[in-house]
C-alpha positions as CSV (number, residue, x, y, z in Angstrom):
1,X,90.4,84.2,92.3
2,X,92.3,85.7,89.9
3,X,96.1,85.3,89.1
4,X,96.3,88.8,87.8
5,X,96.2,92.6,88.6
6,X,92.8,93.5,87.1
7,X,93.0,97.5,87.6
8,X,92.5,99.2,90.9
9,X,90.0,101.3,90.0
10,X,86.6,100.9,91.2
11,X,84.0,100.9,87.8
12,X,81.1,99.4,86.8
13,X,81.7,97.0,83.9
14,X,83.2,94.4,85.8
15,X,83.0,93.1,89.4
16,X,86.6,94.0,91.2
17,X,87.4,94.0,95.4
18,X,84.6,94.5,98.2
19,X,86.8,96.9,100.8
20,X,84.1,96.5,103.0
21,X,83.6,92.8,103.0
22,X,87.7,92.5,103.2
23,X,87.4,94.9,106.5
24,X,85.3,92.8,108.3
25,X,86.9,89.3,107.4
26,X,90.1,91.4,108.7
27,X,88.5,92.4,112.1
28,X,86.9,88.7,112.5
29,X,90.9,87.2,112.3
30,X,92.0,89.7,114.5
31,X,89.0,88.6,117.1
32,X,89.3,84.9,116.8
33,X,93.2,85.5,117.6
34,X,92.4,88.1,120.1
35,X,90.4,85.3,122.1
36,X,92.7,82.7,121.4
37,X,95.3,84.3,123.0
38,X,92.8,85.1,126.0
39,X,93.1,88.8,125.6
40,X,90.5,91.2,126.8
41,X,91.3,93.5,124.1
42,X,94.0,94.7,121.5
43,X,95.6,98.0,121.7
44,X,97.6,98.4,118.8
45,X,100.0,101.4,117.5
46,X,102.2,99.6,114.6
47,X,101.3,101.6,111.0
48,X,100.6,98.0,109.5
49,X,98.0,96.8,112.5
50,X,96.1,100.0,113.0
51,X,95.2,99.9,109.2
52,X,94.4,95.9,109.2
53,X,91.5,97.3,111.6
54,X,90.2,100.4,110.2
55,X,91.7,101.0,107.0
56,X,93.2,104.8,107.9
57,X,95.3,105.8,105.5
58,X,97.5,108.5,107.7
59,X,100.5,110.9,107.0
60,X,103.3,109.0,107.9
61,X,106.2,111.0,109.2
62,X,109.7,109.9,109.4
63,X,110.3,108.0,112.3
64,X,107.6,108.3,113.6
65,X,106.3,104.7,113.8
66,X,104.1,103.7,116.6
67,X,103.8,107.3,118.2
68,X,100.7,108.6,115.2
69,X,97.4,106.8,115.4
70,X,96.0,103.3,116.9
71,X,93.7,101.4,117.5
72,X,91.7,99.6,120.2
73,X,90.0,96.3,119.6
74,X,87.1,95.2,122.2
75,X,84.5,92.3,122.0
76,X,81.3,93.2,119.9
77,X,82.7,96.7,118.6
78,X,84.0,98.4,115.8
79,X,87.3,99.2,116.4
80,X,87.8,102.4,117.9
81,X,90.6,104.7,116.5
82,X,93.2,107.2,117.9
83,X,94.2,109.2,115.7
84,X,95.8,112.4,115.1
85,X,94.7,115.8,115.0
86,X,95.5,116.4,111.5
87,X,93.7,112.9,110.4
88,X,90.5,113.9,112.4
89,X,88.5,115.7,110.4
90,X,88.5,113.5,107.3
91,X,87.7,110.7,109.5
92,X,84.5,111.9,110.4
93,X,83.4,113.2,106.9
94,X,84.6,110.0,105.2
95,X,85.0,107.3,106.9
96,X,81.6,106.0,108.5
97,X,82.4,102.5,109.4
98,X,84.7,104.2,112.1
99,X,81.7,104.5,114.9
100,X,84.0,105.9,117.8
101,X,87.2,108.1,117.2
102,X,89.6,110.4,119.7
103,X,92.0,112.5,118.8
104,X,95.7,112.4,120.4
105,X,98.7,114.1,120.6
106,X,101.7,112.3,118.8
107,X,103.0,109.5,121.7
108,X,106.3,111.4,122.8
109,X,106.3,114.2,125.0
110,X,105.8,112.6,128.9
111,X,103.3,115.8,129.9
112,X,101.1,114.9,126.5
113,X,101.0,111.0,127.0
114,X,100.3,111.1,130.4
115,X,97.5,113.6,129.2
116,X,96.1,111.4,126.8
117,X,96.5,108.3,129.0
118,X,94.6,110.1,132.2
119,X,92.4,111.8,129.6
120,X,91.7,110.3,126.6
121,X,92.4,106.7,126.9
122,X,91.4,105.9,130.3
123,X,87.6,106.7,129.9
124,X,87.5,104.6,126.7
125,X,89.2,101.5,128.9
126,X,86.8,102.4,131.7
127,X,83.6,102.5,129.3
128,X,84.2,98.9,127.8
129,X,85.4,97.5,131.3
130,X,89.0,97.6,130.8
131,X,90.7,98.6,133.4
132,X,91.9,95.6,135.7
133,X,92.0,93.7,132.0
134,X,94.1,91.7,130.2
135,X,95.5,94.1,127.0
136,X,97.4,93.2,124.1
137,X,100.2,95.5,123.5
138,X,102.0,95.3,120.0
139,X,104.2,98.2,119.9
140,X,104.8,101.3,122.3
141,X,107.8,103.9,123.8
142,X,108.6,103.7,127.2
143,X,107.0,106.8,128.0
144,X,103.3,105.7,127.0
145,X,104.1,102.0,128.7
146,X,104.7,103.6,131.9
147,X,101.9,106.0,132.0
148,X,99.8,103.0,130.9
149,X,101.4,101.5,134.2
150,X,100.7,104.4,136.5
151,X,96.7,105.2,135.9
152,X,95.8,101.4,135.7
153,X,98.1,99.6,138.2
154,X,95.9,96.2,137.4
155,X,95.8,96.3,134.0
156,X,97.9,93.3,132.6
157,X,99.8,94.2,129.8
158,X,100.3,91.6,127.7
159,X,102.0,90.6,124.2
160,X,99.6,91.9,121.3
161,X,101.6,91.8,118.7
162,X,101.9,88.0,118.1
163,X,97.4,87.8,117.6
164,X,98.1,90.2,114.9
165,X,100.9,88.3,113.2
166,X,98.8,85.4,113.8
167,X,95.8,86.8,111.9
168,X,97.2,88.2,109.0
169,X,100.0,84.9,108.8
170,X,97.5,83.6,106.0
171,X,96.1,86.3,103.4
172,X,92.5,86.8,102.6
173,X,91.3,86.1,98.8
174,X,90.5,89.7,98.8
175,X,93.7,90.8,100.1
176,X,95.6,88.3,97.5
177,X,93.5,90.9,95.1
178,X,95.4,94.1,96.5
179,X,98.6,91.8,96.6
180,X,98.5,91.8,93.0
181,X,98.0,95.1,92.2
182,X,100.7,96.3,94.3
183,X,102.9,93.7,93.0
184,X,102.1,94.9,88.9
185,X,102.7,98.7,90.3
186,X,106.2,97.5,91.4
187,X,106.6,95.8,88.1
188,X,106.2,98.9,86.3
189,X,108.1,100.5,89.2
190,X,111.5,98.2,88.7
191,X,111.3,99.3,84.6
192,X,111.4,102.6,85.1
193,X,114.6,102.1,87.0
194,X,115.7,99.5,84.3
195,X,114.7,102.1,81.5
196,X,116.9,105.1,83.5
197,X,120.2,102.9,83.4
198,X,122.8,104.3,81.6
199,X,126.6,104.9,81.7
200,X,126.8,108.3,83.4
201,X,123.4,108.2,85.2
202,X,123.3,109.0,88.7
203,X,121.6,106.2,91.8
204,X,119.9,108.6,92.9
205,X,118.4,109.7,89.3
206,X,117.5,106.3,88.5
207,X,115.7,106.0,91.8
208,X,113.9,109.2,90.8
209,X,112.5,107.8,87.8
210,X,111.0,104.7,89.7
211,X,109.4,107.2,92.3
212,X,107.5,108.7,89.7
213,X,106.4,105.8,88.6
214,X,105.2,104.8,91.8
215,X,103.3,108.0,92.5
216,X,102.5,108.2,88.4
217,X,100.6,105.1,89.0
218,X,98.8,105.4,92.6
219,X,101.1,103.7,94.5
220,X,101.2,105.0,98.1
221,X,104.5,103.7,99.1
222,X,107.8,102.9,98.4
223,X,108.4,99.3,100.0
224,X,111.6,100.7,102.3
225,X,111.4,104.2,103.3
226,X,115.1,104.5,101.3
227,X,114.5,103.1,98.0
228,X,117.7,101.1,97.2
229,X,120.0,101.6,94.0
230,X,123.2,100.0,94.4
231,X,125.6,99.8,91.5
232,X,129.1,98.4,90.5
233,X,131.0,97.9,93.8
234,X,128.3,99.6,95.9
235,X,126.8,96.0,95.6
236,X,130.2,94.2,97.7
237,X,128.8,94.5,100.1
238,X,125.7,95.9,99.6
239,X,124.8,99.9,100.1
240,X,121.2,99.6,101.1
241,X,120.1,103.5,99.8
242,X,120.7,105.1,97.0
243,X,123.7,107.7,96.1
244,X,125.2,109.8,94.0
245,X,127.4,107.5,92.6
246,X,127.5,107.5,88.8
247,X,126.9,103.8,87.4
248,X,129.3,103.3,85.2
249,X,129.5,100.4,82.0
250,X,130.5,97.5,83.3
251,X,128.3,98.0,86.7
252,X,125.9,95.2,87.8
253,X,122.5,97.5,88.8
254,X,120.7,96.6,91.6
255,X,117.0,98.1,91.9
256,X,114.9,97.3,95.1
257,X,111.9,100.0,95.5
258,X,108.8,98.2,95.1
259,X,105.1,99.6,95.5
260,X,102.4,99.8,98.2
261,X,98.9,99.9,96.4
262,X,95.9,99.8,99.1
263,X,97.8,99.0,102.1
264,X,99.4,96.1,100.7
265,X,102.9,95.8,99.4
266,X,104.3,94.2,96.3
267,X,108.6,94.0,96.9
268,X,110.3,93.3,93.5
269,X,113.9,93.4,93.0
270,X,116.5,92.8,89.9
271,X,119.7,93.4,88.9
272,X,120.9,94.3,85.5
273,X,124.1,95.4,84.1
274,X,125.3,98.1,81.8
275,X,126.9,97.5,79.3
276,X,128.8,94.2,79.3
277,X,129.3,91.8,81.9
278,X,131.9,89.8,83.6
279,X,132.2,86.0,83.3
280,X,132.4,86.4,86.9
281,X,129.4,88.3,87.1
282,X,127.7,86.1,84.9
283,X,128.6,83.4,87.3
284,X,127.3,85.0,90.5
285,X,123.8,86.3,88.5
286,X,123.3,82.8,87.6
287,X,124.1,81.4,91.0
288,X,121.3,83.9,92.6
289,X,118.3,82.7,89.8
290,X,118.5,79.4,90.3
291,X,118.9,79.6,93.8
292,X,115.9,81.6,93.5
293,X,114.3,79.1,91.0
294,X,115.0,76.0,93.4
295,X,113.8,78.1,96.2
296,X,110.8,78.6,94.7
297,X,109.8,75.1,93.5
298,X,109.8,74.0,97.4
299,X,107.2,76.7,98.7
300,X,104.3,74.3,98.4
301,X,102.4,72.5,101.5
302,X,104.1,69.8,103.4
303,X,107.7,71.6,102.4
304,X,109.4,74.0,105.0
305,X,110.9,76.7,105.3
306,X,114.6,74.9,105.9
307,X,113.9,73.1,102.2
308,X,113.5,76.4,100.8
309,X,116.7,77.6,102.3
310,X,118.8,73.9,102.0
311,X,117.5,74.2,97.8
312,X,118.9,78.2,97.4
313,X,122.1,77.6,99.3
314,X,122.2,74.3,97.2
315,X,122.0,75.7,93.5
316,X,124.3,78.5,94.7
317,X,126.8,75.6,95.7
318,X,126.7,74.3,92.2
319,X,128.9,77.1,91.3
320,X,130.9,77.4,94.1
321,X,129.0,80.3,95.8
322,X,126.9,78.4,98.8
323,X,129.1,80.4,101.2
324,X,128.6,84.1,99.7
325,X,124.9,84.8,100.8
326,X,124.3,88.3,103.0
327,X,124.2,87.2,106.3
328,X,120.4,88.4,106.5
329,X,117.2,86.1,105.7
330,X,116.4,85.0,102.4
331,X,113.0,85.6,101.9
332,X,110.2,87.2,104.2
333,X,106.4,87.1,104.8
334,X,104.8,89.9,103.1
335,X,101.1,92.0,103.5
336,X,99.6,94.7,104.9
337,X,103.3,94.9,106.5
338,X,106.3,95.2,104.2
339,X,108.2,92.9,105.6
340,X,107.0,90.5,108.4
341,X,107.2,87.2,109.7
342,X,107.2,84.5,108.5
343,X,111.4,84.4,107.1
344,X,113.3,81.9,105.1
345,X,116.7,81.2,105.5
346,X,116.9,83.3,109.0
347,X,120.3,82.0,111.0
348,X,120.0,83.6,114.0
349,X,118.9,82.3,118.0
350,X,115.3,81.0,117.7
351,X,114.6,81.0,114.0
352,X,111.6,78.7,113.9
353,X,110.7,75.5,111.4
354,X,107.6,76.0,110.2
355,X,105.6,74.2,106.9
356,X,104.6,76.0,104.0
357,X,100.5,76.7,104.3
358,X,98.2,78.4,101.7
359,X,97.6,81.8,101.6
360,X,101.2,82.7,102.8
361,X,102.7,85.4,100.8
362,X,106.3,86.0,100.4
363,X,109.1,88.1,98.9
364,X,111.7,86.2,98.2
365,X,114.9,87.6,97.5
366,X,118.7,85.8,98.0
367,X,121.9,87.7,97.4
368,X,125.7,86.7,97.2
369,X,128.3,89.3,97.2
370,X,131.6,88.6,95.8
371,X,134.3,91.6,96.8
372,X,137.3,92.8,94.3
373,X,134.8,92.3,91.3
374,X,135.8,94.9,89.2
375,X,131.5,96.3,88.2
376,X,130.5,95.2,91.4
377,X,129.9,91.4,92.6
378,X,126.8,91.6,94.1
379,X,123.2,90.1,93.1
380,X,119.6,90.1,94.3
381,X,116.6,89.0,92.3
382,X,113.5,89.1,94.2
383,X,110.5,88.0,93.7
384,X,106.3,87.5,95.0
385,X,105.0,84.0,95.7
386,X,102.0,82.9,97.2
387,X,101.6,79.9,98.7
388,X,98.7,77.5,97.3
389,X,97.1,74.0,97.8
390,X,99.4,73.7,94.7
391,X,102.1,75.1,92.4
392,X,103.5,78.5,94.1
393,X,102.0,81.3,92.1
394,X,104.7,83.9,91.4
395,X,103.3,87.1,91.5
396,X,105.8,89.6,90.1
397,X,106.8,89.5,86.3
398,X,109.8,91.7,85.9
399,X,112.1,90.1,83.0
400,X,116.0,88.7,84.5
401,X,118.5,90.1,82.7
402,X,119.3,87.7,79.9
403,X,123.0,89.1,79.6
404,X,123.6,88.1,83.0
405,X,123.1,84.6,82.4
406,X,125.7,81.9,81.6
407,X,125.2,80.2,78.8
């Protein structure tokens, strides 16, 4: 497999990804987990899950998660899709591996999902035997839940979710493929913002630029919906959007946008400076990289997840700066979702132990915060690793900020 974005274009002088090939190794994990879990079938409404079966790209609307298309995933079938209205039509002229679609109304209003439950749904679950079943359920409102409830009293809803995690916990080779392209789109993504940096520019400009990139470059998504540009003090404590603050010399520059290329996202962060820095803010930059760098250096088989952590908050200690993190994780699992389990450095009730397997992804991605830093004391670096029978294998290759380093 390559270690290397190759192009994502599909031509005929070299051999690049099978789609089709990587959509049915996808359905064949979701299966396997499907059983093992001793589902009847998987109903599934998360963005992330309802492409890992069928691949529909779909207009996403703001907040709007869970209540647009789906998918329902039975034994010896393609998996059927719901989908909206405005999807329909190019899902029959151009998608032909999707044998079975329905079209449904967006899962809010009570009169329209009880509609589409009686209606829609509950002939499909009575076609394929589903009605006293067991179902996986990852993600649904109340509203759709309880219809659910009402016209199939002995179904057995059931946790759905989980299978799903389960199946995409360990990439494909083909999806390590899109990985990398999205992960070189964010690259170029992060130096547009770098390039945009100047005294007197705006957050919200230099965000600007790195959107264009994205979409310059065929990059579907942003990583978060609110791509995050945080300067000077808007990094003690962090501002997680973007402003319109005007970075100033002397500000530390945080950039976190990132790229979606084919489903899959690549989530690259730095932070640079403009103009001069700070001893201090030399100090805190170089506490973050080699946290980051002893971080790294664990994600191998037989390590864990807790050495990963124990090595950051180590190096960080070294300069007196162990106690500074954000009190979120430091690193997350990283796909077909933009952000998913498995986490690194988690702290709160239930945060599994787990070893380090290959195929895991993550983006990895500490920051300490110091307040009253005059230029802001606040620094992420983030970064793509994939787990291997080996060495991690760092995906992203955005430059550090050499002036931010001691020494």
């Amino acid at each position: 497999m390559d270690r290397y974005a190759r192009g994502p274009f599909n031509v005929g002088y070299e051999r690049r990804l099978d789609v089709a090939a990587l959509r049915q190794k996808r359905i064949a994990k979701a299966q396997e987990q499907r059983r093992k879990a001793g589902l009847d079938a998987l109903l599934v409404w998360k963005d992330e899950n309802q492409r890992y079966l069928t691949d529909l790209r779909p207009q996403l609307i703001t907040g709007k998660t869970t209540a647009l298309n789906g998918a329902l995933l039975v034994e010896g079938r393609a998996p059927i899709l719901f989908c909206s209205g405005g999807e329909r039509d190019r899902v029959d002229l151009t998608m032909p591996w999707i044998e079975e679609a329905h079209t449904i109304p967006i899962i809010e209003e009570v009169a329209l999902v009880d509609g589409m439950v009686k209606d829609i749904l509950g002939p499909v679950l009575r076609k394929y035997g589903l009605a006293d079943a067991k179902l996986g359920l990852d993600e649904a409102n109340t509203v759709f839940v309880k219809a659910l409830q009402r016209h199939f009293p002995k179904l057995a809803i059931e946790d759905g979710d989980t299978p799903m995690l389960m199946a995409r916990r360990h990439k494909l080779p083909e999806e390590i493929v899109l990985l990398e392209e999205a992960t070189a789109i964010a690259d170029a993504v992060t130096a547009s913002a770098t390039a945009a940096i100047a005294d007197g520019v705006r957050e919200c400009e230099v965000a600007g630029e790195a959107m264009r990139t994205l979409f310059r470059l065929g990059g579907e998504y942003s990583h978060v919906m609110t791509p995050f540009v945080a300067s000077g003090e808007h990094m003690a404590p962090p501002n997680r959007i973007c402003g319109d603050k005007l970075i100033r010399s002397g500000d530390i520059v945080f950039i976190d946008i990132g790229a979606a290329y084919g489903g899959y996202f690549g989530d690259v962060a730095r932070a640079v400076i403009c103009g001069k820095p700070s001893d201090q803010q030399k100090r805190i930059f170089t506490a973050v990289y080699e946290g980051l760098m002893a971080g790294i250096a664990e994600m191998r088989p037989g390590r864990t997840n807790k050495d990963c952590t124990d090595a950051i908050v180590r190096a960080a200690g070294k300069h007196g700066l162990d106690g500074r993190f954000l009190s979120l994780f430091i690193a997350h699992g990283v796909g077909i979702g933009a952000n998913e389990p498995p986490y690194i450095g988690e702290t709160l009730p239930g945060a599994p132990t787990y070893e380090f397997e290959p195929g895991m992804v993550f983006a990895v991605e500490p920051l300490i915060w110091v307040p009253g830093v005059r230029g802001g004391g606040g620094v992420r670096l983030e970064d793509m690793v994939l787990v291997t029978e080996g060495a991690p294998h760092v995906l992203s290759r955005a430059p550090y900020d050499e002036k931010l380093m001691l020494g």
